[in-house]
VEXVEX-864543 format. One line per field, with one value per residue (C-alpha): x, y, z; residue in three letters. Coordinates in steps of 0.25 Angstrom, whole numbers, padded with zeros to 4 digits. Each point is the difference from the previous one (the first is absolute). Example, Ala and Ser with C-alpha at 12.3 -4.5 7.8 and 13.67 -1.06 7.14 Angstrom:
x	[0049 0006] $
y	[-0018 0014] $
z	[0031 -0002] $
res	[ALA SER] $
***
This chain:
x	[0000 0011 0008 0013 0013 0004 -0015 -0002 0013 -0004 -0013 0002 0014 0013 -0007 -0012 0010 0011 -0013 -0004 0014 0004 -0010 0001 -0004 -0003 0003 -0012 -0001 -0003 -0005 -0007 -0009 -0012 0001 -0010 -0002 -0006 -0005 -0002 -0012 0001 0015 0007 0007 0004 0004 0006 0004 0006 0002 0009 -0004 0008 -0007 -0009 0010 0004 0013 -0001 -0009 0000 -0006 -0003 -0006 -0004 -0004 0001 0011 -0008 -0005 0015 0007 -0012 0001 0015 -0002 -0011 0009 0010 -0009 -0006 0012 0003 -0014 -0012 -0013 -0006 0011 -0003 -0013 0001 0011 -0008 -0012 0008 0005 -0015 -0003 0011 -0003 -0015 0005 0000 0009 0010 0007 0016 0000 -0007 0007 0012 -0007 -0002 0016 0002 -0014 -0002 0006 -0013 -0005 0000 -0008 -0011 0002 -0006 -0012 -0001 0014 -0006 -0006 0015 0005 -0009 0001 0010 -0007 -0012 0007 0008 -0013 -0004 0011 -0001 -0016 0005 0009 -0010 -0009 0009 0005 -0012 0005] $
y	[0000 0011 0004 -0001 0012 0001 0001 0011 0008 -0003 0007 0010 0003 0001 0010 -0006 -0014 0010 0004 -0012 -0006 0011 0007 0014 0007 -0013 0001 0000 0015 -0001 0015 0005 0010 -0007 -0016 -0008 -0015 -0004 -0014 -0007 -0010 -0006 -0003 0001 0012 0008 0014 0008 0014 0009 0015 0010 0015 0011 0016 -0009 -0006 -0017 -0001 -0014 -0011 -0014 -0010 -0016 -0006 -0016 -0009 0002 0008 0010 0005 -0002 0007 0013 0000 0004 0008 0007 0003 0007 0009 0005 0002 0016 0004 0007 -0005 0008 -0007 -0013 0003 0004 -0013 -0009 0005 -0001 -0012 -0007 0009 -0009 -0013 0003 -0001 0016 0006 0009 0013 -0002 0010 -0010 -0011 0007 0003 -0012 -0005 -0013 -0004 0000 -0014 -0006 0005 -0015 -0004 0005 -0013 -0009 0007 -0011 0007 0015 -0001 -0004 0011 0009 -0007 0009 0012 -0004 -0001 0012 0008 -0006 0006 0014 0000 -0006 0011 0011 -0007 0001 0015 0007 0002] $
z	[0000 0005 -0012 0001 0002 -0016 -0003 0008 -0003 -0015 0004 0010 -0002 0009 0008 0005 0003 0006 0010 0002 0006 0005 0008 0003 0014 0005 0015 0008 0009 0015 0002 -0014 -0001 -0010 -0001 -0009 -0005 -0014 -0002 -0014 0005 -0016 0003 0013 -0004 0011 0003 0014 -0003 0010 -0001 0007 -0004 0003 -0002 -0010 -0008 0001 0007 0001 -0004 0003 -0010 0002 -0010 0000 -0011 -0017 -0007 -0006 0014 0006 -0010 -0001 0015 -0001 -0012 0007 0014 -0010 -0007 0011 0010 0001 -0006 0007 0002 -0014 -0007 0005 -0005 -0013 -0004 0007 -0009 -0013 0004 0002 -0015 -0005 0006 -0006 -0015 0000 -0011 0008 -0007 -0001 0012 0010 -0007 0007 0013 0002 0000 0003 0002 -0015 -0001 0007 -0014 -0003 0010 -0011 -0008 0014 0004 0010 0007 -0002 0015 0005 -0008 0010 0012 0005 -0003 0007 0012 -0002 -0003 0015 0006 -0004 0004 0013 0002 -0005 0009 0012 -0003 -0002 -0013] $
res	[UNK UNK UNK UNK UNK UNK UNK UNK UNK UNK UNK UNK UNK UNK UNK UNK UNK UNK UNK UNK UNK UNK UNK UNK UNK UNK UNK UNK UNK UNK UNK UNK UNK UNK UNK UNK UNK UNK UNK UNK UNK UNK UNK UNK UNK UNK UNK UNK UNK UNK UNK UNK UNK UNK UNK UNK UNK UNK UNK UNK UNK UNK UNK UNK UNK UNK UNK UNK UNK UNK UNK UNK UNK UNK UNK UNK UNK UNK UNK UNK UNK UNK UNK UNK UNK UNK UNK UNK UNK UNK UNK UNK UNK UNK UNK UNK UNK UNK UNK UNK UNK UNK UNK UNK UNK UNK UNK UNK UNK UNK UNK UNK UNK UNK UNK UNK UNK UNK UNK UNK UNK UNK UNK UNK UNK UNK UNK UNK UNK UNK UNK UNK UNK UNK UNK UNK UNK UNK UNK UNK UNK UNK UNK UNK UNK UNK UNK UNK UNK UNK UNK UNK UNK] $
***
């Protein structure tokens, strides 16, 4: 059933394989200031983000993510792409992201916002892997409610 490593680097391409075995931001944090968990009930994917903000910005975010490749390697592409960056900027990638992960056709300038998360392009091809693809950003969407929630903001 589980397709195998060159399969996967022949579809999703040395970034997505990079992510997947060598997760980033993967230590879990003791004292953040937003938390969340995202469940994939169809598969057992799992995902536990962290988050550290500083004057509104991540300073640090801790990301575990259990189960299928797709979800492993967008958990670690997520923590990277949202480390440094404010809540509206999370925002609006997450957003893009999701516009892309929805078969939208995204202008070469998002294309490049996106960075790195444009290799989950081919996730497209396996709309049964789309919900992997945005397991991550489920739970990161949590977090920042949370956080909103807790802040009065």
């Amino acid at each position: 059933m589980g397709m195998e490593l060159s399969e996967l680097d022949d579809l999703y391409g040395s970034t997505v394989l990079e992510h997947c075995r060598h997760p980033r931001n993967h230590d879990d944090l003791q004292s953040p200031d937003a938390t969340a968990r995202a469940v994939n009930r169809f598969c057992g994917d799992e995902v536990d983000l962290q988050i550290v903000l500083d004057n509104g910005q991540v300073s640090q975010i801790g990301a575990q993510a259990k189960g299928c490749s797709i979800n492993q390697a967008t958990t670690s592409l997520l923590s990277e792409a949202v480390n440094g960056r404010d809540l509206a900027e999370i925002e609006a990638r997450s957003a893009l992201f999701r516009r892309m992960m929805g078969g939208e056709a995204l202008s070469a300038a998002e294309i490049e916002e996106l960075g790195a998360l444009r290799a989950l392009a081919g996730v497209l091809q396996f709309p049964v892997r789309i919900k992997c693809a945005l397991l991550s950003w489920t739970a990161l969407e949590d977090a920042v409610k949370d956080y909103l929630r807790g802040s009065g903001g």
